[in-house]
LOMARTI-391073 format. One line per field, with one value per residue (C-alpha): residue number from 1; x, y, z. Coordinates in steps of 0.25 Angstrom, whole numbers. Example, Ala and Ser with C-alpha at 12.3 -4.5 7.8 and 13.67 -1.06 7.14 Angstrom:
BEGIN
zamar = 1:2
c1 = 49:55
c2 = -18:-4
c3 = 31:29
//
This chain:
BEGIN
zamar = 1:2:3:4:5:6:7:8:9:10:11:12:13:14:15:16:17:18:19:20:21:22:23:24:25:26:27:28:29:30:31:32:33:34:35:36:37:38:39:40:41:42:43:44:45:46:47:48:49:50:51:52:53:54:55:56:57:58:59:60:61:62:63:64:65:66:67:68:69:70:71:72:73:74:75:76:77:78:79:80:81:82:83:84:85:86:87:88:89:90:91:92:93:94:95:96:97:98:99:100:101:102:103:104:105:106:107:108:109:110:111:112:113:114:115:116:117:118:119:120:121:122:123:124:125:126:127:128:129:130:131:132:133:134:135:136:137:138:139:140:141:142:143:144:145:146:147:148:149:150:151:152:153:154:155:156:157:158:159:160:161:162:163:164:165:166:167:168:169:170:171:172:173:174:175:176:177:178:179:180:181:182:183:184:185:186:187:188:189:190:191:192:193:194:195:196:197:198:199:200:201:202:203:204:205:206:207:208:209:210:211:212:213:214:215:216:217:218:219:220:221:222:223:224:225:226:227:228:229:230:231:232:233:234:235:236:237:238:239:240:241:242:243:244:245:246:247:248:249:250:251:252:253:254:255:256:257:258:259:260:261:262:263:264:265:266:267:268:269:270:271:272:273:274:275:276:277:278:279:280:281:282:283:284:285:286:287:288:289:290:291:292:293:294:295:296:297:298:299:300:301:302:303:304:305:306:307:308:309:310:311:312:313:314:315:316:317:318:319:320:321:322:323:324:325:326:327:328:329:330:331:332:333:334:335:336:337:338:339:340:341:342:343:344:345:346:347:348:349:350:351:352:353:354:355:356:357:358:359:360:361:362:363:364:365:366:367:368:369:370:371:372:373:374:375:376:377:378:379:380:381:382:383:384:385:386:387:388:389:390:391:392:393:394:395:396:397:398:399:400:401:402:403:404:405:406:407:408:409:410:411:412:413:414:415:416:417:418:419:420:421:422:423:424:425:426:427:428:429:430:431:432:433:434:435:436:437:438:439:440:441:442:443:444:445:446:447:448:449:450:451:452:453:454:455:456:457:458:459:460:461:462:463:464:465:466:467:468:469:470:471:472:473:474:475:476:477:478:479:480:481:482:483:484:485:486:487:488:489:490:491:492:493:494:495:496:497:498:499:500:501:502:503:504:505:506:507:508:509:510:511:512:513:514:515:516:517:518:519:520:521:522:523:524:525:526:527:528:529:530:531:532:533:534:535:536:537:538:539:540:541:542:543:544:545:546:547:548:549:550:551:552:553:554:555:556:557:558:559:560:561:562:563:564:565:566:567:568:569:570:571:572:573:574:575:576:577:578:579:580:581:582:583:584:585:586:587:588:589:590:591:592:593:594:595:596:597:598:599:600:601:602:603:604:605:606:607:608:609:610:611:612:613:614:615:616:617:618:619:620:621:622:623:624:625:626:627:628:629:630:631:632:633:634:635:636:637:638:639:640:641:642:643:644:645:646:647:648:649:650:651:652:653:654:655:656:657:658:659:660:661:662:663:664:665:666:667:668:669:670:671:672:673:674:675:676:677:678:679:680:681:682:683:684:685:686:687:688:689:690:691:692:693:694:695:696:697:698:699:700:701
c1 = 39:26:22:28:16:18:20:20:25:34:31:41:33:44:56:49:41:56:61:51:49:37:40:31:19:18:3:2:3:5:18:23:32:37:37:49:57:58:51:54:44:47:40:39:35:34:48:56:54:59:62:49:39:35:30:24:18:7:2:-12:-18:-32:-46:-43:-29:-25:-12:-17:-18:-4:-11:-9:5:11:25:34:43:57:72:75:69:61:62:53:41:38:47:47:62:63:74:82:73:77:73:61:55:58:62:55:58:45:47:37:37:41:27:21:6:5:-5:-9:-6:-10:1:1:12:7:16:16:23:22:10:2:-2:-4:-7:-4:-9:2:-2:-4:8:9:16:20:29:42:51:61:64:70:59:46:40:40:55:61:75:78:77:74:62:58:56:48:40:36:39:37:25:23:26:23:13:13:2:-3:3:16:17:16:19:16:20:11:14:9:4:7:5:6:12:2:-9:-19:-12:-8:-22:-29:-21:-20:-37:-36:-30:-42:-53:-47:-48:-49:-44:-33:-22:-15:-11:-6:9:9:11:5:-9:-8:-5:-16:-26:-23:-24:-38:-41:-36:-48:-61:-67:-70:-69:-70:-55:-49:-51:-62:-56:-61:-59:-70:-68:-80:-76:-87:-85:-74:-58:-53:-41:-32:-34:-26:-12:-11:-16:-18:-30:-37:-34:-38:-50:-55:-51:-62:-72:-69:-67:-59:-65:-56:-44:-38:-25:-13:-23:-26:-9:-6:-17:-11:4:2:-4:6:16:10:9:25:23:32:24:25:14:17:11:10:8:0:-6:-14:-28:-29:-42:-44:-32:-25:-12:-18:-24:-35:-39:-50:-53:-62:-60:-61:-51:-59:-55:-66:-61:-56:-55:-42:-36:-23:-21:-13:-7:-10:-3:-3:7:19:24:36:35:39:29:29:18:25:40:51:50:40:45:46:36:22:10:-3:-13:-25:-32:-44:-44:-46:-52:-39:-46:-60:-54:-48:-34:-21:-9:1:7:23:31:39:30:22:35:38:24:20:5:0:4:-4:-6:-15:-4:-9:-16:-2:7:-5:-4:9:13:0:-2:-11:-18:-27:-40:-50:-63:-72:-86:-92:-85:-82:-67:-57:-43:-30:-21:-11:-4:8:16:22:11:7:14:25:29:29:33:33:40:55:63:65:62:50:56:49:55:50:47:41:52:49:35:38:51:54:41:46:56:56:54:40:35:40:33:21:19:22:10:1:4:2:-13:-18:-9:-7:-22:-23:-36:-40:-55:-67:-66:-78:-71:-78:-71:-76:-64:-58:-64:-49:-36:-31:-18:-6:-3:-7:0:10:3:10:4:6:3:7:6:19:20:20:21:7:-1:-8:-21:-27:-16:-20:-15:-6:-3:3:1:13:7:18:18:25:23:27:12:4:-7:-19:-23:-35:-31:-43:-39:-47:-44:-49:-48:-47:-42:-29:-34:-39:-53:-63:-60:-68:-65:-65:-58:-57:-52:-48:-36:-33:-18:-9:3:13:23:31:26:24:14:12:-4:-6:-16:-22:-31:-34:-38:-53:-56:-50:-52:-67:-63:-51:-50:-44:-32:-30:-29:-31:-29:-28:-29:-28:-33:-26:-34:-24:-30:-28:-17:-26:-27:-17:-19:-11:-16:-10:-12:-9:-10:-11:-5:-12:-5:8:10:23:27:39:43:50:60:63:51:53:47:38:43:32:37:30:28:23:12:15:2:-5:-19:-11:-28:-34:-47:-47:-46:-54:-59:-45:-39:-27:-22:-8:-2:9:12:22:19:5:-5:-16:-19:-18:-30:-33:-42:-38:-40:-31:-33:-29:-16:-13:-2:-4:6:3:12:8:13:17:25:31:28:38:52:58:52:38:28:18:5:-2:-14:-24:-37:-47:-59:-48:-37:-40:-25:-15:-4:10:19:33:41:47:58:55:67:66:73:77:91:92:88:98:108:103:106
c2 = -108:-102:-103:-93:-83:-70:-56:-47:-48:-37:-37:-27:-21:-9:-17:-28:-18:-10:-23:-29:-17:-13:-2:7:0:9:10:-5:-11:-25:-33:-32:-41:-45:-59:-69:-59:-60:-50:-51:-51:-50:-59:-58:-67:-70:-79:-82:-92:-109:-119:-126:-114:-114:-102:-100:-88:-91:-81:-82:-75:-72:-76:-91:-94:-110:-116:-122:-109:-105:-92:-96:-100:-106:-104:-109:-102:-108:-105:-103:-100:-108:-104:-102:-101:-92:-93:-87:-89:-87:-78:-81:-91:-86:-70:-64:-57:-66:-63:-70:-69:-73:-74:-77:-87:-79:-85:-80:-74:-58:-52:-50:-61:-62:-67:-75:-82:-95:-100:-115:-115:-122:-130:-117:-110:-97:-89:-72:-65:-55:-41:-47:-49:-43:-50:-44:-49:-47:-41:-40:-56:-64:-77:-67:-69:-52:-51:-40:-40:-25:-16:-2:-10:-15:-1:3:-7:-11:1:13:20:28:26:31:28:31:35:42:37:32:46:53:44:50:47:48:46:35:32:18:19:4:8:19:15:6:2:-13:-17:-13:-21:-33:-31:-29:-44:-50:-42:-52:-64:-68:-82:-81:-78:-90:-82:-70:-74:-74:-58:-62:-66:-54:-46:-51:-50:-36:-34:-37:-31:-16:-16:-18:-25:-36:-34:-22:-18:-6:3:4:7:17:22:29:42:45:45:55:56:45:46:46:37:48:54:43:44:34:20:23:31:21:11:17:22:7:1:12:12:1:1:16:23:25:17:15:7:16:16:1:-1:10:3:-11:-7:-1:-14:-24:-15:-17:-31:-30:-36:-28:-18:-6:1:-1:8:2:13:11:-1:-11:-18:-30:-32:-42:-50:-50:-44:-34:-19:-16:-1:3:15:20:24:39:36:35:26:14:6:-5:-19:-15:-3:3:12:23:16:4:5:-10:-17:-26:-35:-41:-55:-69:-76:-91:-96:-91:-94:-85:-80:-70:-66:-51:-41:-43:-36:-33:-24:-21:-13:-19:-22:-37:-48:-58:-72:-65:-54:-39:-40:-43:-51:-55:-55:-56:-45:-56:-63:-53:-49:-63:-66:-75:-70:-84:-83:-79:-70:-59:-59:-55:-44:-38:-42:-35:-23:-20:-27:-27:-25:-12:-12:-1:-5:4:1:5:2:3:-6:-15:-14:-16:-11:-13:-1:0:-11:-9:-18:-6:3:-5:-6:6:8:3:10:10:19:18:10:21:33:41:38:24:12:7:-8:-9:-19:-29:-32:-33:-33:-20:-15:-18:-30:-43:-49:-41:-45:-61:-59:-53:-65:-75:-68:-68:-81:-87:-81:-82:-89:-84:-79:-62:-55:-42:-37:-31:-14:-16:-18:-31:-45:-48:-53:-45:-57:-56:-59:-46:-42:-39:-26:-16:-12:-2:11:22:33:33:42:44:54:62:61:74:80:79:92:95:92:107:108:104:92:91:81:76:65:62:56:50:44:33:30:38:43:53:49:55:53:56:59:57:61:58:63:57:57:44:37:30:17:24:17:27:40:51:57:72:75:70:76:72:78:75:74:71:64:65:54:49:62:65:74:78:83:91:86:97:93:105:105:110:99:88:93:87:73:72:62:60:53:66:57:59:49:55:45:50:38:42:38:36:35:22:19:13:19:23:29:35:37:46:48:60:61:74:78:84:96:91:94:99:92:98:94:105:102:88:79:72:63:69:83:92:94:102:99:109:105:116:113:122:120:122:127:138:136:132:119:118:108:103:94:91:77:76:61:51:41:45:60:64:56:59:65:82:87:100:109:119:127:131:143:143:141:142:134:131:128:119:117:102:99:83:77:63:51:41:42:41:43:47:52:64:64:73:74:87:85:97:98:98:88:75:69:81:73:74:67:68:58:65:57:58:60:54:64:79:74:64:78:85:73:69:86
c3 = 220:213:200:191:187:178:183:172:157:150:136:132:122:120:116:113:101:99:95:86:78:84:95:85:89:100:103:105:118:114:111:97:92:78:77:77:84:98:110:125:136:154:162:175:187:200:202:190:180:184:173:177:173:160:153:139:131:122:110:104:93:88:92:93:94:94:92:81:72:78:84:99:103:116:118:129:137:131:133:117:107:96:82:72:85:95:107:122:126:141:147:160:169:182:176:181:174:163:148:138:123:114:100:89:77:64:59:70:68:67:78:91:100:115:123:137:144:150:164:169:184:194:190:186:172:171:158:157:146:140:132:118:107:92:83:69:57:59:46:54:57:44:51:48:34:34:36:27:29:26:39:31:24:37:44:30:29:43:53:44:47:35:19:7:-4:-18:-28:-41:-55:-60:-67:-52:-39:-27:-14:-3:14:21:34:38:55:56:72:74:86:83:70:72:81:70:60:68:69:54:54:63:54:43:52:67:62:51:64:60:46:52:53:37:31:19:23:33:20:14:23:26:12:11:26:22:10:16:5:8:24:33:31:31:20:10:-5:-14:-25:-33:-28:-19:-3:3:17:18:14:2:0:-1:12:21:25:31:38:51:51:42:50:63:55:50:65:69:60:50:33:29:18:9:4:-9:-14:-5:6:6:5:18:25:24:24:38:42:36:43:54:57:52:37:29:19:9:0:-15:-28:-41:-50:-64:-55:-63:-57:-65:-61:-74:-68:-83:-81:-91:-88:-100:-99:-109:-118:-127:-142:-135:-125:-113:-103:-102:-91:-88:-79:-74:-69:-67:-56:-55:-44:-33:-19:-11:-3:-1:11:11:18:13:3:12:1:-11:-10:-7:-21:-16:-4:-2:-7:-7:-13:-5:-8:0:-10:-15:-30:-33:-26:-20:-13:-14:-5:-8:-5:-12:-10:-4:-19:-21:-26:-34:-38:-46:-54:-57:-63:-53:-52:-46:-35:-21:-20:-31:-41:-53:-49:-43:-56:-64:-54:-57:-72:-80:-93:-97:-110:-115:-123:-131:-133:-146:-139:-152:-159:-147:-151:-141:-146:-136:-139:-127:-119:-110:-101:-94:-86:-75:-63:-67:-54:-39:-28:-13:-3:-2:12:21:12:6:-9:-16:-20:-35:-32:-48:-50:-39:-45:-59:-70:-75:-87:-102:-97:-102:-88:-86:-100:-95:-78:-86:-96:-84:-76:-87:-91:-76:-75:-90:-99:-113:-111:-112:-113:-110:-104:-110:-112:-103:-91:-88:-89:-102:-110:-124:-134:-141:-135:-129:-138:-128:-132:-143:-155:-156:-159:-171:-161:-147:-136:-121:-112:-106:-93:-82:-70:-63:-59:-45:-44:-50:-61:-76:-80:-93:-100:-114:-125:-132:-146:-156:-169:-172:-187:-198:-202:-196:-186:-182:-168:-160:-146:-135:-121:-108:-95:-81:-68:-61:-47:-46:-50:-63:-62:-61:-71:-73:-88:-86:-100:-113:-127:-141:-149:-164:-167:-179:-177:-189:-191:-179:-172:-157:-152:-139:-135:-121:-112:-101:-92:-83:-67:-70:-79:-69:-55:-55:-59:-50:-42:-28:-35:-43:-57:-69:-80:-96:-107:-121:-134:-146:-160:-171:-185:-190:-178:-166:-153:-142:-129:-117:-103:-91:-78:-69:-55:-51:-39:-26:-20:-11:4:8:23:30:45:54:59:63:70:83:91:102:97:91:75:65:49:38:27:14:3:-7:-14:-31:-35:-37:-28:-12:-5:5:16:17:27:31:37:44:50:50:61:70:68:71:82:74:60:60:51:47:39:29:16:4:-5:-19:-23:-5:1:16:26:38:50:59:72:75:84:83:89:81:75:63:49:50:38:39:29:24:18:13:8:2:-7:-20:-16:-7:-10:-3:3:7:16:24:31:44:52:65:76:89:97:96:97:86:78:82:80:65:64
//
């Protein structure tokens, strides 16, 4: 009898793909498996295998595998399976070709492994390489750290390619289309690379979704590497992209495998980007906006905001953003206790230094509603993002007075959403990062936060932004006003309308009041950092006893458009002097909307059938756009972006008719986005369901 020697190996990446939940990995040519789950492979040789032949697979990973590090593996060829290890089960001995059932440890390490099967017979050894291994978390198996138990939240946050993002104010939140692509060519080689541009030596981590999630959370800024996306935020992009022009992750991440560092990303850019990677390596993930989003950068729980005795905005150490866009993984916190297992916060925008690096998290879900902001990892800086306390300060330069006339518990974090399992509506997950705002069990976490990072020690920083501290103790909240003021909210315009708005004054006391109402407009980003005043006015009012006025605010396009920025906001602010009463001040923020896109399919699209959608817009001035662009996509629909050149007349509405055919089934997303010398932010979006057949059509009909 000879020695047993390898013919050929059938990897049986189809079924093998189908049945892991990978059979949309479609452009790799490698195995793709999802660890602790089983996958078959066909060995065939030249005789069928005897008792005496011993046959053993061995998996390697990285530059420098040992056993040592756990990132090369020897396993035997056995009968049954070993738990909790990898195992290669053997089918019939006496079969050829023979059937062999590998399955990896639960704990195994995510990436690419090379794969060779090693036969001892007959006093001879051989060794064959095999077509490399990809192994990813599995969420589909209770033993993987990334399990999530429900099916429907499996397919969103794992297989959907596409997803929804939200954006502008608590007042107005709009929903924009998403391009996730993690199964687009390409995609997956490049984030395993992402993982290597880290570190060719941390392998022996990668089985943990949390030190993945936080690497990848520092890789997808480049500030302090050459990772994928450059932030910005000032405005100025030349001839590189503004953040509003992406749809999508794929072209960015194709575009930084290429060339290197994206110019530009901002917060929903950083969080599509690293959604589609988690996704990809099979870590359960969805984009989240926190609206009215606090950056504590003076770590105090506290938001101070500074004014002037004229009611202009000063600055401040802090900010609160209209709204912040980050992540959350679902895995199982090993080194916090089952506590806080579930949700977890990541953010690869970079805002604060974390370990000397830009990234953030992981941070438990849990644990920033329960106040337990010592705990690994960033805590404070999420409990302040979502439950901080905002104080408004104003400054008498000339007396060096600093005066504290507003203070609320209620305006940071007043809503967090993300998109809704299996639909295009949103799910408000407010409640799982804090108790409901004005109950007793907030004003209880609150006190329990503040009291683990400063005991009973409040302070408040200097109206000149630095970190100089207030010389007196900063009261914890101002005094009850006899006037008040607030605007009421309304509907808000298209970029080109006038905005109008109005202040509700009301008198509380039974004596008349004179007030001195100083009003500032500006336009600002959504972080509200940088603000260009472009208006400001004063208004002289009497308020008779326990009487409400209301005062209209224009402000019309021809005095805004200049100062506009790509975000289209505007922030109003009106300080109201009372004689002999103090000071109170309200504040409103209008995002104003960019003309909408209307998307309609025709008829119903099929795969590998040509379909047909109609775009319906209209330029609402009364002067040109021109130089416009218009950019088309979506995985699954189009092999490449469709752009096109056009020009809209005044008060015109265009009509354009695109051709796409298929390539994938099932619910697919189309996006749109136009860009001209007057509106960089034109977006709209469609989620088409893709049939796979003509005569599943006609039976749904």
């Amino acid at each position: 009898m000879e020695a047993l020697r390898l013919l050929s190996v059938n990897l049986q990446l189809a079924s093998n793909k189908i049945a892991h939940h990978c059979e949309d990995y479609q452009s790799n040519p490698e195995l793709i498996v999802r660890r602790a789950q089983p996958f078959d492979v066909l060995m065939k040789f030249n005789r069928a295998p005897v008792d005496d032949d011993r046959l053993y697979f061995t998996m390697s990973i990285g530059p420098n595998p040992s056993e040592a590090t756990g990132t090369k593996l020897t396993i035997p060829l056995t009968n049954s399976a070993a738990s909790g290890t990898w195992s290669a089960v053997r089918g019939p001995v006496s079969a050829n070709p023979l059937k062999v059932t590998i399955t990896s440890s639960a704990e195994a390490i995510v990436g690419r492994y090379k794969m060779a099967v090693i036969i001892s017979s007959l006093g001879t050894v051989t060794s064959s390489k095999l077509l490399d291994c990809i192994v990813l978390f599995n969420p589909w198996v209770q033993a993987d750290t990334v399990y999530l138990p429900d099916e429907d939240e499996r397919q969103e946050y794992v297989l959907s390619e596409h997803g929804i993002i939200y954006q502008g104010n608590v007042d107005h939140m709009a929903a924009r289309g998403w391009n996730y692509g993690q199964f687009e060519k390409d995609i997956l080689n490049i984030t395993l690379s992402l993982m290597d541009k880290n570190s060719t030596t941390d392998h022996m981590h990668r089985s943990d979704p949390g030190y993945i999630g936080r690497v990848f959370s520092a890789l997808v800024n480049s500030n302090d590497d050459t990772g994928v996306l450059i932030g910005n935020w000032n405005g100025d992009y030349k001839d590189e992209e503004s953040p509003s022009r992406w749809n999508g992750s794929v072209a960015i991440l194709r575009k930084f495998a290429s060339t290197g560092p994206v110019r530009y990303g901002q917060c929903w850019v950083f969080a599509g980007v690293m959604c589609t990677a988690l996704r990809c390596l099979g870590i359960p993930t969805r984009v989240i906006t926190n609206f009215s989003s606090a950056h504590d950068t003076t770590s105090n729980l506290s938001i101070d905001v500074f004014y002037d005795i004229a009611g202009k905005y000063i600055g401040s150490p802090d900010s609160v953003w209209n709204f912040h866009v980050w992540n959350e993984c679902w895995f199982r916190r090993k080194d916090l206790g089952p506590q806080n297992d579930g949700w977890q916060v990541l953010d690869a925008t970079p805002q604060e230094l974390s370990g000397g690096i830009y990234q953030l998290g992981p941070t438990s879900v849990k644990a920033v509603k329960n106040g337990d902001v010592g705990l690994p990892y960033d805590g404070p800086f999420v409990f302040s993002e979502v439950n901080a306390d905002r104080k408004i300060w104003v400054y008498d330069q000339e007396n060096e007075h600093l005066e504290l006339i507003y203070s609320d518990t209620l305006s940071i974090g007043q809503c967090t959403r993300t998109k809704a399992v299996g639909s295009d509506d949103f799910e408000d997950v407010t409640g799982n990062y804090k108790h409901q705002e004005g109950s007793e069990e907030e004003r209880v976490v609150y006190e329990k936060a503040t009291a683990k990072l400063f005991g009973d020690v409040l302070t408040a920083f200097s109206a000149s932004g630095d970190s100089g501290r207030v010389a007196a103790r900063a009261p914890t909240a101002a005094p009850e006003p006899e006037v008040t003021c607030k605007f009421i909210k309304n509907e808000s315009p298209v970029v080109g309308e006038d905005v109008n708005l109005v202040l509700k004054l009301t008198n509380s006391s039974s004596s008349a009041k004179a007030v001195k109402v100083n009003i500032d407009a500006a336009c600002t980003t959504y972080t509200r950092r940088e603000m260009k005043s472009f208006m400001s006015n004063s208004n002289a009012v009497t308020l008779g006893p326990k009487e409400e006025k209301e005062l209209p605010v224009n402000i019309p396009y021809g005095q805004y458009r200049l100062s506009l920025t790509d975000d289209n906001v505007i922030e109003v602010s009106a300080l109201c002097n009372v004689g002999q009463g103090g000071k109170v001040m309200a504040s409103q923020t209008v995002t104003l909307k960019s003309p909408s896109i209307n998307i309609k399919v025709v008829g119903q699209a099929v795969v590998n059938e040509k379909s047909r959608v109609d775009l319906t817009f209209s330029n609402p001035l009364s002067e040109e756009l021109k130089d416009c662009e218009m950019h088309a996509g979506g995985s699954g629909l189009f092999a490449h972006e469709v752009t096109k050149l056009l020009s809209l007349k005044p008060k015109q509405t265009m009509r354009i008719h695109l051709d796409f055919t298929p390539t994938k089934k099932g619910s697919r997303q189309l996006q749109v986005y136009i860009k001209c010398n007057k509106f960089l932010n034109m977006k709209g979006f469609l989620t088409i369901s893709v049939a796979s057949q003509l005569h599943q059509v006609k039976a749904q009909a």
